[in-house]
mmCIF entry with sequence, helices, sheets and N, C-alpha, C, O atoms, coordinates in Angstrom:
data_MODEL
# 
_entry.id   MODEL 
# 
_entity.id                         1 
_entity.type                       polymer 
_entity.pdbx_number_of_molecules   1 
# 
_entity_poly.entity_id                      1 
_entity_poly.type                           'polypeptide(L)' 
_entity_poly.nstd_linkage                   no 
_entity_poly.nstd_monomer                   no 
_entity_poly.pdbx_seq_one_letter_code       
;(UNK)(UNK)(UNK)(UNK)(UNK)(UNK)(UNK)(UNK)(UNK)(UNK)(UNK)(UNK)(UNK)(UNK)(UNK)(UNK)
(UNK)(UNK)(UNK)(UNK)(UNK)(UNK)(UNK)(UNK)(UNK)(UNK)(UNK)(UNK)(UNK)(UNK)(UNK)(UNK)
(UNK)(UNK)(UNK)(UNK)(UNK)(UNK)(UNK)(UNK)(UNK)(UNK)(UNK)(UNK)(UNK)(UNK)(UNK)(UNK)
(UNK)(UNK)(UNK)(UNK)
;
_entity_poly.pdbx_seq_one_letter_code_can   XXXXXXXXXXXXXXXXXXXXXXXXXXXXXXXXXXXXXXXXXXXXXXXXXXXX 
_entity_poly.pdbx_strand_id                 A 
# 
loop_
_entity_poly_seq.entity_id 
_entity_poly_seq.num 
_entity_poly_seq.mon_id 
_entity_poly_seq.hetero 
1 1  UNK n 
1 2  UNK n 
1 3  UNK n 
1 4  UNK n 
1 5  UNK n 
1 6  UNK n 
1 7  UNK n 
1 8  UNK n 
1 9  UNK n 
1 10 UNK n 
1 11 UNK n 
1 12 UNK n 
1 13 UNK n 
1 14 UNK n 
1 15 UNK n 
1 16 UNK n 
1 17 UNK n 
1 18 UNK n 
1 19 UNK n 
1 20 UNK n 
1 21 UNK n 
1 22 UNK n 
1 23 UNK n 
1 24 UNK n 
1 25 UNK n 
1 26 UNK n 
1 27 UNK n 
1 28 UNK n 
1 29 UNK n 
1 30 UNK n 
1 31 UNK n 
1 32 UNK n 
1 33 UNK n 
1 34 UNK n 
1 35 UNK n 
1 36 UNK n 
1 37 UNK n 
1 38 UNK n 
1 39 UNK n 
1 40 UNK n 
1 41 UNK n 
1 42 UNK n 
1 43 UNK n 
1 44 UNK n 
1 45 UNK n 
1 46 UNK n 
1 47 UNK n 
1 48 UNK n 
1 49 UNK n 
1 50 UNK n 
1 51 UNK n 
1 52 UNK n 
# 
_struct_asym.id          A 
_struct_asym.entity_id   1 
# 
_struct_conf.conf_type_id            HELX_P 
_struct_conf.id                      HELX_P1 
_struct_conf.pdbx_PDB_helix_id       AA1 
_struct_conf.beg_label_comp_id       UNK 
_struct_conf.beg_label_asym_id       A 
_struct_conf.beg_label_seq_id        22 
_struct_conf.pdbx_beg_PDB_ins_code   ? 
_struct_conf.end_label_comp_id       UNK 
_struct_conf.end_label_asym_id       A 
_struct_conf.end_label_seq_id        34 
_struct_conf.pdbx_end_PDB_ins_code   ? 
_struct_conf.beg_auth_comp_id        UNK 
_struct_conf.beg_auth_asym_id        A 
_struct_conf.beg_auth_seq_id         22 
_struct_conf.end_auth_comp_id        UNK 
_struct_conf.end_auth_asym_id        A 
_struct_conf.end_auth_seq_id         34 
_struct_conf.pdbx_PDB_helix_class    1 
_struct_conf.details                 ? 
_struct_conf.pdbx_PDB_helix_length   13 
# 
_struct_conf_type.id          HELX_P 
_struct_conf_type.criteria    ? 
_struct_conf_type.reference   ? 
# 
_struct_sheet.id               AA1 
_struct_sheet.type             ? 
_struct_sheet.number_strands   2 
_struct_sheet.details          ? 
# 
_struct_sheet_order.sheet_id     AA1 
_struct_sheet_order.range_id_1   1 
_struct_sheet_order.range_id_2   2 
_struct_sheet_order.offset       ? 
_struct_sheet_order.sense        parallel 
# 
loop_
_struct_sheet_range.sheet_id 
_struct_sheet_range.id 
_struct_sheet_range.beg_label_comp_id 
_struct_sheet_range.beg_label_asym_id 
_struct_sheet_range.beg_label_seq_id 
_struct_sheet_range.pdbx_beg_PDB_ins_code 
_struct_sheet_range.end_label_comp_id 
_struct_sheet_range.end_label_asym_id 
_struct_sheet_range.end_label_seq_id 
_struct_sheet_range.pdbx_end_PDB_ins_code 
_struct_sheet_range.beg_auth_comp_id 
_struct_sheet_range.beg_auth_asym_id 
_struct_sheet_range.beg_auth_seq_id 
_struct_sheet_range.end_auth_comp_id 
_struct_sheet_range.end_auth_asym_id 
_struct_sheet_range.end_auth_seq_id 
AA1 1 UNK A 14 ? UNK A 17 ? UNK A 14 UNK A 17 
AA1 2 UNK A 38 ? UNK A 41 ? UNK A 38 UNK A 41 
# 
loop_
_atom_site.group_PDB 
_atom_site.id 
_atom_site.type_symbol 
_atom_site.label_atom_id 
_atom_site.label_alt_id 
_atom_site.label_comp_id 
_atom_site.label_asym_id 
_atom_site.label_entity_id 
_atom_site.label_seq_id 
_atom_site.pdbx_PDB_ins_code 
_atom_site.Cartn_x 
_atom_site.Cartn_y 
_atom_site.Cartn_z 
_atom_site.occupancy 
_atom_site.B_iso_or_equiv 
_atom_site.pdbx_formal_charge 
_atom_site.auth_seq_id 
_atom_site.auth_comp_id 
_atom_site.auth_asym_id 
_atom_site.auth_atom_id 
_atom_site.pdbx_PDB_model_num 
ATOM 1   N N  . UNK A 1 1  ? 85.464  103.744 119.285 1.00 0.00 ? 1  UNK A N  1 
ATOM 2   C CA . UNK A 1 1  ? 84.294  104.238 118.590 1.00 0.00 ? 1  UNK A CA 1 
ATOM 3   C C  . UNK A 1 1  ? 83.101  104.101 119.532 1.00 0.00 ? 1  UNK A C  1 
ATOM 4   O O  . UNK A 1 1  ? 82.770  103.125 120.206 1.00 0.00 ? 1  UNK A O  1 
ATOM 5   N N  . UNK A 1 2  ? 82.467  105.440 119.411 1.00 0.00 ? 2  UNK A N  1 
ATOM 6   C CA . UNK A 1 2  ? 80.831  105.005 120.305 1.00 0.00 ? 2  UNK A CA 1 
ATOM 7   C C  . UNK A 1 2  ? 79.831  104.315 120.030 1.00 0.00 ? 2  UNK A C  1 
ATOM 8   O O  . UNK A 1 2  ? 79.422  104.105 118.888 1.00 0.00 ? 2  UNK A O  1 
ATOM 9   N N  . UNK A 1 3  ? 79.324  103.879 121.105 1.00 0.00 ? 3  UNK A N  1 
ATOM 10  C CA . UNK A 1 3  ? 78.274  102.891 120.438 1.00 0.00 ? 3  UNK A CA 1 
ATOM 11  C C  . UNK A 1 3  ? 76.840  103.798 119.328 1.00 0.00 ? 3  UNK A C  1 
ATOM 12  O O  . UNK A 1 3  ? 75.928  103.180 118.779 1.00 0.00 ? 3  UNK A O  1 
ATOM 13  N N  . UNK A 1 4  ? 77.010  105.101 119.274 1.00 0.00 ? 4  UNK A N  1 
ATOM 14  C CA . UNK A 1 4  ? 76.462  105.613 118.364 1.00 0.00 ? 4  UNK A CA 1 
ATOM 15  C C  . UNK A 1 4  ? 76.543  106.159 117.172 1.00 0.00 ? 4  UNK A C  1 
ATOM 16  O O  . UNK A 1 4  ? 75.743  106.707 116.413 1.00 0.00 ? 4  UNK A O  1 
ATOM 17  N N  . UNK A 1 5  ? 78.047  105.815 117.146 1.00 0.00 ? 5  UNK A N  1 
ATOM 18  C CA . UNK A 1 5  ? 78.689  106.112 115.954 1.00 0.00 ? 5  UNK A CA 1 
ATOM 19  C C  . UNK A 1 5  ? 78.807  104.876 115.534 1.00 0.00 ? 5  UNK A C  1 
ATOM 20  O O  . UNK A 1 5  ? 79.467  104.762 114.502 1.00 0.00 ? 5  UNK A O  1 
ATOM 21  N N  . UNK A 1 6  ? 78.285  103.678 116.099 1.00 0.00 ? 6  UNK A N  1 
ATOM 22  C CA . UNK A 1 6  ? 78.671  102.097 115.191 1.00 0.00 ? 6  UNK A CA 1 
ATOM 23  C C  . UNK A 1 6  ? 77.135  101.908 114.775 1.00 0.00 ? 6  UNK A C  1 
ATOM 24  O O  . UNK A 1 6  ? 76.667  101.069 114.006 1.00 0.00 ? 6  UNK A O  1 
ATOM 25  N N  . UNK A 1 7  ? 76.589  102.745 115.370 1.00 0.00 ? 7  UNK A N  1 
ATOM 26  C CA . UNK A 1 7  ? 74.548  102.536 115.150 1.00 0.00 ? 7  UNK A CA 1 
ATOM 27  C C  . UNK A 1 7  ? 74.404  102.988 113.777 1.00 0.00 ? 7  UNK A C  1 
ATOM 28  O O  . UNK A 1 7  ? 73.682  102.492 112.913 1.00 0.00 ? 7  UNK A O  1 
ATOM 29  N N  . UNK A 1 8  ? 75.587  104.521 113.632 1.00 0.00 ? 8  UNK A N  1 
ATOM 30  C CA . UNK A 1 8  ? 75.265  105.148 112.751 1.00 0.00 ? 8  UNK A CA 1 
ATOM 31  C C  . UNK A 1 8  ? 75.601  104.418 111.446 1.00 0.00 ? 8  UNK A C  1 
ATOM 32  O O  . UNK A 1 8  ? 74.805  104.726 110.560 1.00 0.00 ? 8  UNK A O  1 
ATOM 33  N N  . UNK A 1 9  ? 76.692  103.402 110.997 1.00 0.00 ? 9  UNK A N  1 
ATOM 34  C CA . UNK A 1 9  ? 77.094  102.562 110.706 1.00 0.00 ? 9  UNK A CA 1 
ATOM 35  C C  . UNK A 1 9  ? 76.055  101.367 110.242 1.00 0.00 ? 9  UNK A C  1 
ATOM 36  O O  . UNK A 1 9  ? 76.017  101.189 109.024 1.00 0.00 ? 9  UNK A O  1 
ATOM 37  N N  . UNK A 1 10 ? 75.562  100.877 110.712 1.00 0.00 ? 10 UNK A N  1 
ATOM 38  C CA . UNK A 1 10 ? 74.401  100.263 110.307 1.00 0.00 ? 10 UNK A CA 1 
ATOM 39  C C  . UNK A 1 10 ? 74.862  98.538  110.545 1.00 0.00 ? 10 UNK A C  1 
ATOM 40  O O  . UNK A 1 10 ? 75.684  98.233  111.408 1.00 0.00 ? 10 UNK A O  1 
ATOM 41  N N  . UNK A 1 11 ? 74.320  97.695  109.811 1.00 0.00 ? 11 UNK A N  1 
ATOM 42  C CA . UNK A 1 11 ? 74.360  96.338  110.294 1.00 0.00 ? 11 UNK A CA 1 
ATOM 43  C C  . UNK A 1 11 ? 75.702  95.695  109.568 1.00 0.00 ? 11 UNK A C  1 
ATOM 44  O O  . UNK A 1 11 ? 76.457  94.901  110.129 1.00 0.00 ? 11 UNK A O  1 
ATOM 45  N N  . UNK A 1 12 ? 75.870  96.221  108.122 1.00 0.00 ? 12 UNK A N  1 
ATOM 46  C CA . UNK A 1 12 ? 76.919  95.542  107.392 1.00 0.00 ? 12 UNK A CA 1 
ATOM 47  C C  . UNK A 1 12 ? 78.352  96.295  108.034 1.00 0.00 ? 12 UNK A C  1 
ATOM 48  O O  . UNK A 1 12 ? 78.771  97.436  107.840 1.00 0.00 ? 12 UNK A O  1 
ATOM 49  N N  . UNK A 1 13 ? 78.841  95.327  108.762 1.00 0.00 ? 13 UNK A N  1 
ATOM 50  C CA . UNK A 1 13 ? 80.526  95.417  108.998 1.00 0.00 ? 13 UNK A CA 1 
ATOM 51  C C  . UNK A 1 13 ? 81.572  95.243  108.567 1.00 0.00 ? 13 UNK A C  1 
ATOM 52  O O  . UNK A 1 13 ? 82.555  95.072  109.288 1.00 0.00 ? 13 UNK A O  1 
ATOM 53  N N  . UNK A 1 14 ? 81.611  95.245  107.210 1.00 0.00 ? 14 UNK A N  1 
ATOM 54  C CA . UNK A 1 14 ? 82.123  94.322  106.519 1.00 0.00 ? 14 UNK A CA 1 
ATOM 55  C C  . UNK A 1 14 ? 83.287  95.690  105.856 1.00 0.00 ? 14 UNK A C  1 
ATOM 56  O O  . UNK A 1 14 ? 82.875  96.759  105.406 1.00 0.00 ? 14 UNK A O  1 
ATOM 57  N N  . UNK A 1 15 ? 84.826  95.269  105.962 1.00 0.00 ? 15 UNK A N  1 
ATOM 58  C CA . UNK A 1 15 ? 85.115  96.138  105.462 1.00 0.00 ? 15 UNK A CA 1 
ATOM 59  C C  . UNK A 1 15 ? 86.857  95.619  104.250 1.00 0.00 ? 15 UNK A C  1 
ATOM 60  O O  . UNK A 1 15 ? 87.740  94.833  104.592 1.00 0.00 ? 15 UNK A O  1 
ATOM 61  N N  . UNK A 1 16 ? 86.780  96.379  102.954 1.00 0.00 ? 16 UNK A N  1 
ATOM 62  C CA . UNK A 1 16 ? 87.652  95.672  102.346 1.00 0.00 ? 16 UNK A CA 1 
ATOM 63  C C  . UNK A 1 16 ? 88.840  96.996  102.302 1.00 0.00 ? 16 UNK A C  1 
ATOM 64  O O  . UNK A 1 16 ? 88.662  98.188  102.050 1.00 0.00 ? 16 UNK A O  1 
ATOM 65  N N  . UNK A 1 17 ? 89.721  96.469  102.550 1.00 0.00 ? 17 UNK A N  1 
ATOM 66  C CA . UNK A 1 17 ? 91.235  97.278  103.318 1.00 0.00 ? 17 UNK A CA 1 
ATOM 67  C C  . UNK A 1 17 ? 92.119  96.744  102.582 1.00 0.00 ? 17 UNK A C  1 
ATOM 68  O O  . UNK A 1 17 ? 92.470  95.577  102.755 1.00 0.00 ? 17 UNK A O  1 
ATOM 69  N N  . UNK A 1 18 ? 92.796  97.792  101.311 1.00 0.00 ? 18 UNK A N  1 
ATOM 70  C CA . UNK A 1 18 ? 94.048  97.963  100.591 1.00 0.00 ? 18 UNK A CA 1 
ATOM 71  C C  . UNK A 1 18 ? 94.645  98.360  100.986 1.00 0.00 ? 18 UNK A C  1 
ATOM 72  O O  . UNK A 1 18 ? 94.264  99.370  101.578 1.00 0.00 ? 18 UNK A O  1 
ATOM 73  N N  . UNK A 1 19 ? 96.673  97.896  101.117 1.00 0.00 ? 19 UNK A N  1 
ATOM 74  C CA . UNK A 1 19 ? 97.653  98.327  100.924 1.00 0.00 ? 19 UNK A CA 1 
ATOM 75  C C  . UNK A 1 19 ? 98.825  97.114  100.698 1.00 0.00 ? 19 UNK A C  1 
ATOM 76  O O  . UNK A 1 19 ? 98.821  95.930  101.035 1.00 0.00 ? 19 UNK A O  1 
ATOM 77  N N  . UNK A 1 20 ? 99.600  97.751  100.142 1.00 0.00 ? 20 UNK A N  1 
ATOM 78  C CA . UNK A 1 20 ? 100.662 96.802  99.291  1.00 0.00 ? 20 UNK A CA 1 
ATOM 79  C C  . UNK A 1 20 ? 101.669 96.661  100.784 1.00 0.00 ? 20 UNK A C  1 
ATOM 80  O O  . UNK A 1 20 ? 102.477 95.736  100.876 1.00 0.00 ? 20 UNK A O  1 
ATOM 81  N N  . UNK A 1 21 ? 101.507 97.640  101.847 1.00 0.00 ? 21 UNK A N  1 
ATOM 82  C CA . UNK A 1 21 ? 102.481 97.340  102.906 1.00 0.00 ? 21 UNK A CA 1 
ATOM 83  C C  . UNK A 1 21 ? 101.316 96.674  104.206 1.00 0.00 ? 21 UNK A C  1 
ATOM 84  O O  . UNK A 1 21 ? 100.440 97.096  104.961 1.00 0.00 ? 21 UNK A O  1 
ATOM 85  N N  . UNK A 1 22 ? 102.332 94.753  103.678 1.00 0.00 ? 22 UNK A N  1 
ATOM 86  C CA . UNK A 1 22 ? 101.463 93.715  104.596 1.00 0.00 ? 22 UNK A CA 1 
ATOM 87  C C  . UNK A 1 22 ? 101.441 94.014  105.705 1.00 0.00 ? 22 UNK A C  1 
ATOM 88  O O  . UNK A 1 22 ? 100.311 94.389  106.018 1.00 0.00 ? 22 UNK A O  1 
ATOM 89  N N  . UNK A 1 23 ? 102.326 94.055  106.724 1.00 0.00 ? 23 UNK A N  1 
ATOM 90  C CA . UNK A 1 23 ? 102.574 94.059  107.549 1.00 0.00 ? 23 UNK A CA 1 
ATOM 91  C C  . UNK A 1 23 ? 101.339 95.284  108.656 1.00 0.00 ? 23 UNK A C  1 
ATOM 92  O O  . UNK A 1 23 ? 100.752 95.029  109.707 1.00 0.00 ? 23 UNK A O  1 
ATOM 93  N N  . UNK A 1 24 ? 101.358 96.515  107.855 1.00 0.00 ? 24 UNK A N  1 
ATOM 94  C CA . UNK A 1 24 ? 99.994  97.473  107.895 1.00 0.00 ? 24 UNK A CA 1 
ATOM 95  C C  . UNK A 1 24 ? 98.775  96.966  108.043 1.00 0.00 ? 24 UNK A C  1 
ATOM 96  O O  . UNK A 1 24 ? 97.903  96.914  108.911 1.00 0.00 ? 24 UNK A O  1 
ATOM 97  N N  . UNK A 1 25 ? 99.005  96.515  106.677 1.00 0.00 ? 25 UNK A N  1 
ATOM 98  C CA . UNK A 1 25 ? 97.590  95.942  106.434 1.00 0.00 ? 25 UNK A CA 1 
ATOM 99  C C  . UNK A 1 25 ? 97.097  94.664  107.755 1.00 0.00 ? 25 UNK A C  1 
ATOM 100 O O  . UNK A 1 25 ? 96.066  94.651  108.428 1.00 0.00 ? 25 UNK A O  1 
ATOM 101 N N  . UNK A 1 26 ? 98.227  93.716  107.774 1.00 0.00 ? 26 UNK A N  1 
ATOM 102 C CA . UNK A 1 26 ? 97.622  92.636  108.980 1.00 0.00 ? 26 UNK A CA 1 
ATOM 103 C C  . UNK A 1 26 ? 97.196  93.601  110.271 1.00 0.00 ? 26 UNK A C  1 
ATOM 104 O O  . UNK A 1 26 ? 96.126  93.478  110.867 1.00 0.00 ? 26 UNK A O  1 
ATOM 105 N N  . UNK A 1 27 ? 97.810  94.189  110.467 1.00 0.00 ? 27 UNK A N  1 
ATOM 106 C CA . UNK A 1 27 ? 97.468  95.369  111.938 1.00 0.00 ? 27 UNK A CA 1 
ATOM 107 C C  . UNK A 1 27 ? 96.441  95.869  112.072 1.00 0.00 ? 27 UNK A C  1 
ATOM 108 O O  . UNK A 1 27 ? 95.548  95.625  112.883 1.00 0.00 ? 27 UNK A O  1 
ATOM 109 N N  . UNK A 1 28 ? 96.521  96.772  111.097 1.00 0.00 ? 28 UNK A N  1 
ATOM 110 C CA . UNK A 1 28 ? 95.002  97.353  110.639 1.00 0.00 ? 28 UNK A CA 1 
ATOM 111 C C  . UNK A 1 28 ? 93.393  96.461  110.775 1.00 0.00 ? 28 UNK A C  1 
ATOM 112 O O  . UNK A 1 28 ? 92.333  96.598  111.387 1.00 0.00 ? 28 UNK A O  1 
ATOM 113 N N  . UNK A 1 29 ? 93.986  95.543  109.825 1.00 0.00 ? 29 UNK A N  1 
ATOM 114 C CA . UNK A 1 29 ? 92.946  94.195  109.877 1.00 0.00 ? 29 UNK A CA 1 
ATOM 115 C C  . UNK A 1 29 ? 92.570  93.721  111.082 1.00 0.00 ? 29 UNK A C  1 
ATOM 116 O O  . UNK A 1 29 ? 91.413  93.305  111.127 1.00 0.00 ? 29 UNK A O  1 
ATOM 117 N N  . UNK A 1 30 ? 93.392  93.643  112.357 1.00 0.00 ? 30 UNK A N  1 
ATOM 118 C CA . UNK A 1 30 ? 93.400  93.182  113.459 1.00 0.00 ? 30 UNK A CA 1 
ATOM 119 C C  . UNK A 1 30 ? 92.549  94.094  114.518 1.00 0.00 ? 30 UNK A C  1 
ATOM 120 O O  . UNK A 1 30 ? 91.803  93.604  115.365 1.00 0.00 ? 30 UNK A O  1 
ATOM 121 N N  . UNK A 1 31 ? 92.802  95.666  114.322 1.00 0.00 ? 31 UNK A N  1 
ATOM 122 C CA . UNK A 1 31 ? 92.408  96.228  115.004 1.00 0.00 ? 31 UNK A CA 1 
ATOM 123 C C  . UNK A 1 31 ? 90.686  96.276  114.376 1.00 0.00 ? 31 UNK A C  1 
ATOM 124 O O  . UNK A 1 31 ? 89.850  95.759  115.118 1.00 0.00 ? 31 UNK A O  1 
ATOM 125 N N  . UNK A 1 32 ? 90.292  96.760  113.316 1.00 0.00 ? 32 UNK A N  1 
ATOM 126 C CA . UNK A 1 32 ? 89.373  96.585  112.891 1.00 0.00 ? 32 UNK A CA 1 
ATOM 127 C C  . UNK A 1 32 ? 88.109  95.277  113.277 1.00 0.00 ? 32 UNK A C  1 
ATOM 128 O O  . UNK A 1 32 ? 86.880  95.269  113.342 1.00 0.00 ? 32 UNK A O  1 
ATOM 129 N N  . UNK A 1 33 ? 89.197  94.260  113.473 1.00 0.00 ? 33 UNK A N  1 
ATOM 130 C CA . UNK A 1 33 ? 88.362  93.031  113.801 1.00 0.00 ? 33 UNK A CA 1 
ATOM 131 C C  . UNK A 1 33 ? 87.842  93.581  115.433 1.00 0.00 ? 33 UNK A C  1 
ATOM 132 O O  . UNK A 1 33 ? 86.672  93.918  115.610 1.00 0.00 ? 33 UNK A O  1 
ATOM 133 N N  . UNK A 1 34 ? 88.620  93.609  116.291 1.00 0.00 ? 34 UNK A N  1 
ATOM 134 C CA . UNK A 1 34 ? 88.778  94.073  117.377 1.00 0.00 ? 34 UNK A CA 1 
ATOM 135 C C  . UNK A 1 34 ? 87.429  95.063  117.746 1.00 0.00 ? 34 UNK A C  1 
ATOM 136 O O  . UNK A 1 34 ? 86.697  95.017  118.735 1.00 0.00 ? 34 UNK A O  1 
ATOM 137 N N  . UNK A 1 35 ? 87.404  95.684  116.940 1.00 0.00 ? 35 UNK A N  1 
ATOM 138 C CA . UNK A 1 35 ? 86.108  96.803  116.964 1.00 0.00 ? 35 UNK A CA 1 
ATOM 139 C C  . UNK A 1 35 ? 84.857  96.274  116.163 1.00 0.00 ? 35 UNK A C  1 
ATOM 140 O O  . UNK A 1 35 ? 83.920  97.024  115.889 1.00 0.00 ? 35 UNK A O  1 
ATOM 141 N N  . UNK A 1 36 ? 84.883  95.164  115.861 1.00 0.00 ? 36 UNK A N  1 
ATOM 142 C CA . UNK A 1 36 ? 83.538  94.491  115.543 1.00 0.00 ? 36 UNK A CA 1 
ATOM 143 C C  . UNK A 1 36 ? 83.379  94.860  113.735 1.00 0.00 ? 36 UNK A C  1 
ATOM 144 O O  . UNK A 1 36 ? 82.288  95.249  113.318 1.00 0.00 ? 36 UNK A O  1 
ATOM 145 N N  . UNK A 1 37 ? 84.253  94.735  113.030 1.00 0.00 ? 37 UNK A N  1 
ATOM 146 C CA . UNK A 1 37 ? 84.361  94.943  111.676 1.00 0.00 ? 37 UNK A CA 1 
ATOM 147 C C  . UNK A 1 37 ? 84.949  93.554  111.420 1.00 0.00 ? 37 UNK A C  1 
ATOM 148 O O  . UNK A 1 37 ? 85.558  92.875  112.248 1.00 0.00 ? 37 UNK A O  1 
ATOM 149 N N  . UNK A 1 38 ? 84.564  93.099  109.631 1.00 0.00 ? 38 UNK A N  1 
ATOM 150 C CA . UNK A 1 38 ? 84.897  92.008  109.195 1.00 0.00 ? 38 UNK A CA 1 
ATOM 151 C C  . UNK A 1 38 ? 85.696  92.530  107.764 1.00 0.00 ? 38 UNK A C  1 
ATOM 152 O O  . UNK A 1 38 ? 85.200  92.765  106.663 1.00 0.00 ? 38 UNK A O  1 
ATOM 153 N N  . UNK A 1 39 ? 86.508  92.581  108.018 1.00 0.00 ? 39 UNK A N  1 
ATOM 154 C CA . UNK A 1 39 ? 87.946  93.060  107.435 1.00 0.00 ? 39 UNK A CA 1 
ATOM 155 C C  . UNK A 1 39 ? 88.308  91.927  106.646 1.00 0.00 ? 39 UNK A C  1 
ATOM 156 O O  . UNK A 1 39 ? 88.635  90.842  107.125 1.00 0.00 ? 39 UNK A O  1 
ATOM 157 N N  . UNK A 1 40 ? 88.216  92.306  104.926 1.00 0.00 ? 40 UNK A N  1 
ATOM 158 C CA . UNK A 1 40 ? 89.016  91.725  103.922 1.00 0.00 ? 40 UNK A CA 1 
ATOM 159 C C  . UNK A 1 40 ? 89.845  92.602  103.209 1.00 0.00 ? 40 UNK A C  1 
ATOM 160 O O  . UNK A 1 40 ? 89.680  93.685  102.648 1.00 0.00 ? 40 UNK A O  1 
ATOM 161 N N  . UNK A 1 41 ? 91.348  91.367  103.496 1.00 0.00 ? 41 UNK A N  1 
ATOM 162 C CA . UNK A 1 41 ? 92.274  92.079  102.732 1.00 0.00 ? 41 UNK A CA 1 
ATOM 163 C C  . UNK A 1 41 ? 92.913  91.987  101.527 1.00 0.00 ? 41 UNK A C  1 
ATOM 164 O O  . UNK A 1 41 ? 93.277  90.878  101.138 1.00 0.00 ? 41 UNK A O  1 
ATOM 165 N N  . UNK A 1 42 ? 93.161  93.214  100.707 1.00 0.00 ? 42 UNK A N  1 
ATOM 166 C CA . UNK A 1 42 ? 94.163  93.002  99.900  1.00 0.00 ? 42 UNK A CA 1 
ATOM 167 C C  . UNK A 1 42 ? 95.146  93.375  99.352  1.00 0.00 ? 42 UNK A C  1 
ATOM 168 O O  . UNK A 1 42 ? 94.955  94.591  99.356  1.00 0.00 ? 42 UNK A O  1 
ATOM 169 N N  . UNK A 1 43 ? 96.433  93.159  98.690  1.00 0.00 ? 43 UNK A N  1 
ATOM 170 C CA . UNK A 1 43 ? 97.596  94.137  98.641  1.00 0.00 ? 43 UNK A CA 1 
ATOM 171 C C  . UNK A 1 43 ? 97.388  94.584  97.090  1.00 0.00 ? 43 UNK A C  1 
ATOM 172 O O  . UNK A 1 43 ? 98.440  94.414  96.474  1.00 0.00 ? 43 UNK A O  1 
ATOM 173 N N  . UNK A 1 44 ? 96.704  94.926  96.556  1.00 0.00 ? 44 UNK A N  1 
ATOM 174 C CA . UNK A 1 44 ? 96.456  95.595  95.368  1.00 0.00 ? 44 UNK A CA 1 
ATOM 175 C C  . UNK A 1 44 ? 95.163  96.149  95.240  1.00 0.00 ? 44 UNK A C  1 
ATOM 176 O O  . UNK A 1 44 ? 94.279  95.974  96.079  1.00 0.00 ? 44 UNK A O  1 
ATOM 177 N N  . UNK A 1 45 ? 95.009  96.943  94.006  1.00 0.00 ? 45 UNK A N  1 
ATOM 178 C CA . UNK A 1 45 ? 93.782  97.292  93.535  1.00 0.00 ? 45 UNK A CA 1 
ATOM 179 C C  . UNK A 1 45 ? 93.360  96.411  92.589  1.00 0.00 ? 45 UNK A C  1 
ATOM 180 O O  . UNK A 1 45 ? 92.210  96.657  92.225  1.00 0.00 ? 45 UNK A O  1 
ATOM 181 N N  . UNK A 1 46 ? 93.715  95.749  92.211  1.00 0.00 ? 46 UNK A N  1 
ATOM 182 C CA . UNK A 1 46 ? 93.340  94.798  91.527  1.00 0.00 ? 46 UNK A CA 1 
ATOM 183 C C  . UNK A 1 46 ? 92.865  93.393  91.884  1.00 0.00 ? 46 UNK A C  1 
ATOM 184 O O  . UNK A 1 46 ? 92.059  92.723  91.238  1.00 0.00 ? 46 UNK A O  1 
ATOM 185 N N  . UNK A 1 47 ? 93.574  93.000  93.168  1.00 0.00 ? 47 UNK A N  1 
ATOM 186 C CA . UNK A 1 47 ? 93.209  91.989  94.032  1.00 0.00 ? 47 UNK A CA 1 
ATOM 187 C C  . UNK A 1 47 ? 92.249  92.303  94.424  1.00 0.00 ? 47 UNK A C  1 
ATOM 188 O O  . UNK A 1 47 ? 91.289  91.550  94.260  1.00 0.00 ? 47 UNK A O  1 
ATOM 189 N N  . UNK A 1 48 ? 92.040  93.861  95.283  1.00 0.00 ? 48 UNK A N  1 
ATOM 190 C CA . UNK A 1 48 ? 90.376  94.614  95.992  1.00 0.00 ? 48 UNK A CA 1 
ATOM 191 C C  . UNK A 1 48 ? 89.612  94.476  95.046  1.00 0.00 ? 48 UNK A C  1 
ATOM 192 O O  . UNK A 1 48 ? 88.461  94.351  95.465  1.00 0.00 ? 48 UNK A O  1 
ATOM 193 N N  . UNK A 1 49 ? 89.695  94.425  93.695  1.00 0.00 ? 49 UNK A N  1 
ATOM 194 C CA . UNK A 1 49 ? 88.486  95.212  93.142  1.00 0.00 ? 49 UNK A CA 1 
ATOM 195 C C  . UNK A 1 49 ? 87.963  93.437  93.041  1.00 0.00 ? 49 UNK A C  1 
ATOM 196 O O  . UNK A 1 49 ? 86.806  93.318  93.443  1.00 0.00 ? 49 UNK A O  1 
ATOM 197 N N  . UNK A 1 50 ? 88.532  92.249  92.639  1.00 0.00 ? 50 UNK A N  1 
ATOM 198 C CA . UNK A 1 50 ? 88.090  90.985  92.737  1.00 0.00 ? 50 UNK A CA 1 
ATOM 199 C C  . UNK A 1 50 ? 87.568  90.527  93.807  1.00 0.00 ? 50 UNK A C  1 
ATOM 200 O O  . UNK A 1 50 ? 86.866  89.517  93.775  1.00 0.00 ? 50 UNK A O  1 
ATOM 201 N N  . UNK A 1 51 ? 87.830  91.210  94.959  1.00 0.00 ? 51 UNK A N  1 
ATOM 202 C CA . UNK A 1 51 ? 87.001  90.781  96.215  1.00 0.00 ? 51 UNK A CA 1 
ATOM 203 C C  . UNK A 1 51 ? 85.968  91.897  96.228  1.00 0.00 ? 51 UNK A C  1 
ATOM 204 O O  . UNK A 1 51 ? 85.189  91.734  97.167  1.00 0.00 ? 51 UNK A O  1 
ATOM 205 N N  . UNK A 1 52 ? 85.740  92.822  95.605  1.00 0.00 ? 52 UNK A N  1 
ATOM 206 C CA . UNK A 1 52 ? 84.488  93.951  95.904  1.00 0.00 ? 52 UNK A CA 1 
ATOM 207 C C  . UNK A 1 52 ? 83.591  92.979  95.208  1.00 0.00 ? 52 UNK A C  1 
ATOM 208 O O  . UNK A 1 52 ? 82.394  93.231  95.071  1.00 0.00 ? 52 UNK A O  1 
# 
């Protein structure tokens, strides 16, 4: 991602990432961190909507 497309983005990095397939989800989560995002996860919609 460019650094003007993370400007465009703004200050909150914060991002909450559903799927019931963990293994995805840890990856995902990882790469995300990687790119300066703070990645919470969960394997439901029901678990997400308690962390929104």
């Amino acid at each position: 991602m460019t650094e003007d497309k993370l400007a465009e983005i703004g200050e909150d990095r914060s991002l909450l990432l559903v799927d019931d397939d963990e293994p995805f989800l840890r990856r995902l989560s990882r790469a995300m961190a990687k790119r300066g995002f703070q990645p919470e996860m969960a394997e439901s919609v029901a678990a997400g909507k308690a962390l929104a």
